[in-house]
C-alpha positions as CSV (number, residue, x, y, z in Angstrom):
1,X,0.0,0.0,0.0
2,X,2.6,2.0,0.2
3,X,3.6,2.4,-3.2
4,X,0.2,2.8,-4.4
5,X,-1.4,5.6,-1.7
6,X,2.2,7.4,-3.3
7,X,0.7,7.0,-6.7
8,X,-2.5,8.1,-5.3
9,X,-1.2,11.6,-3.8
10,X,1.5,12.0,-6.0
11,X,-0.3,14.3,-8.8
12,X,-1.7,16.2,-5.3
13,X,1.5,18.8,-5.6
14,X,-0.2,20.1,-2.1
15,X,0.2,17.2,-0.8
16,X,4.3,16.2,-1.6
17,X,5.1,16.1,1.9
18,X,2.3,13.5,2.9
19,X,3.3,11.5,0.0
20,X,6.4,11.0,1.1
21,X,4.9,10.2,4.8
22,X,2.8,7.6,2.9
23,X,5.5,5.6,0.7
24,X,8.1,5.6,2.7
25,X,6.1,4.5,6.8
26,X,7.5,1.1,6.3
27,X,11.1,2.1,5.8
28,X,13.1,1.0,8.9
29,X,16.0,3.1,10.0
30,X,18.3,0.3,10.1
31,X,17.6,0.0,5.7
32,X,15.5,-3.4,6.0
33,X,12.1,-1.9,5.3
34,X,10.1,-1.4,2.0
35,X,9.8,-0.2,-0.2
36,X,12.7,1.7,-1.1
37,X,15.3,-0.2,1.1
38,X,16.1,3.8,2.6
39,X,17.9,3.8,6.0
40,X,18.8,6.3,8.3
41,X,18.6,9.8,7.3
42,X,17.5,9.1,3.8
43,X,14.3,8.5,5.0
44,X,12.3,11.6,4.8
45,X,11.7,12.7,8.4
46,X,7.7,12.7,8.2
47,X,8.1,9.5,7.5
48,X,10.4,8.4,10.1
49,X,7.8,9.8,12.4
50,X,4.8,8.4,11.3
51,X,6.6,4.9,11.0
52,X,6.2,5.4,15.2
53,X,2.8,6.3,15.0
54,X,1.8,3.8,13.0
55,X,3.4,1.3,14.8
56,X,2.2,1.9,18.2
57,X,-0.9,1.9,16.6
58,X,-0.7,-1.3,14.6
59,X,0.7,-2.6,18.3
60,X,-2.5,-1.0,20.3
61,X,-5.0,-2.2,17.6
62,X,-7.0,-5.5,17.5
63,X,-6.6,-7.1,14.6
64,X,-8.0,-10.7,13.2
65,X,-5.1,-12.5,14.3
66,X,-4.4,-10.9,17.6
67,X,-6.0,-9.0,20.0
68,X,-4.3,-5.6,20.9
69,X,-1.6,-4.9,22.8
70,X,-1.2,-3.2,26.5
71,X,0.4,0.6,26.1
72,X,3.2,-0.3,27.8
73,X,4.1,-3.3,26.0
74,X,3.8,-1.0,22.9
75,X,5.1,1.8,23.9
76,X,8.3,-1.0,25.4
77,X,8.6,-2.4,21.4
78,X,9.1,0.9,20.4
79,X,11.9,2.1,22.6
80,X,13.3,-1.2,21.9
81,X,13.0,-0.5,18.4
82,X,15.0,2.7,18.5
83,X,18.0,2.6,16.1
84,X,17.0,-0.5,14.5
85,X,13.4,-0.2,13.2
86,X,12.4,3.5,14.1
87,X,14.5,6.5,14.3
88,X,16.3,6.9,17.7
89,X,14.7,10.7,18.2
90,X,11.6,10.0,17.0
91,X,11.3,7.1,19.1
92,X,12.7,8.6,22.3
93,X,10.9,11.5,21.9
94,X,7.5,9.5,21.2
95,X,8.8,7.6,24.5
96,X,7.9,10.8,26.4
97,X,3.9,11.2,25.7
98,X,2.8,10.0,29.2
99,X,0.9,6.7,28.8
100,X,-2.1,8.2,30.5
101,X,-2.4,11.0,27.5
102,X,-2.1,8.2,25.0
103,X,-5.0,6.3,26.6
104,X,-6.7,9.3,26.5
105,X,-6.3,9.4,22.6
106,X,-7.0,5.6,22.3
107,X,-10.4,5.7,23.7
108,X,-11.4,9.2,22.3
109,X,-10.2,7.2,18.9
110,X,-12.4,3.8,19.7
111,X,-15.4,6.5,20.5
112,X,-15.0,8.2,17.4
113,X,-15.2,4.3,15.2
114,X,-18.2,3.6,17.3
115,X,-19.9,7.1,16.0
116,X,-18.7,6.7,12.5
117,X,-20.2,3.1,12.3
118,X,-23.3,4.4,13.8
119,X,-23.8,6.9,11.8
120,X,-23.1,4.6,8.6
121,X,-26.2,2.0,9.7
122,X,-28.2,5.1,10.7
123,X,-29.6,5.0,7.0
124,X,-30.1,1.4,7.1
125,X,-31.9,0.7,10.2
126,X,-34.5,3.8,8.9
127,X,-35.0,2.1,5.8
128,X,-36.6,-0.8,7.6
């Protein structure tokens, strides 16, 4: 998906910077991610960034073939992580969000999905 959601935003000149974010979120700062093989520096630095995000939440997420993780096991992976699979200063300085303000987020998140898929049956349901 990364490639493609590049392809996507690409002809979106607004938009360079998140394209970048996009294709390159699966780059790992030690050069063993996809899908241009970049490593260190040569990742672009929105990237590098998101890469944490989207980590913790891939880590904090249930998904079909394992049910989420505790925040501090996450957030444990990705200082463990630092240097190899995520940037050093963006993990260390993700590191510092206090748990408690990352819960916060999680569960305003999960309330938001529960609204969204509400208000996507909403139609349904009043057809019947």
């Amino acid at each position: 998906h990364p490639v493609v959601g590049d392809k996507i935003l690409k002809p979106l000149r607004f938009l360079a910077c998140e394209a970048k974010a996009v294709r390159h979120h699966h780059e790992r700062y030690d050069g063993k991610g996809y899908p241009d093989g970049l490593k260190g520096d040569d990742i672009p630095l929105i990237a590098r960034v998101v890469t944490v995000a989207d980590a913790f939440d891939a880590m904090t997420s249930d998904r079909p073939y394992r049910s989420k993780r505790p925040l501090p096991t996450a957030m444990e992976e990705i200082v463990r992580g630092a240097g190899t699979q995520f940037d050093p200063v963006a993990a260390d300085a993700f590191s510092t969000i206090p748990l408690a303000r990352l819960e916060q987020i999680s569960q305003h998140l999960d309330l938001r999905s529960v609204a969204i898929a509400d208000a996507a049956v909403a139609p349904l349901v009043a057809v019947r």
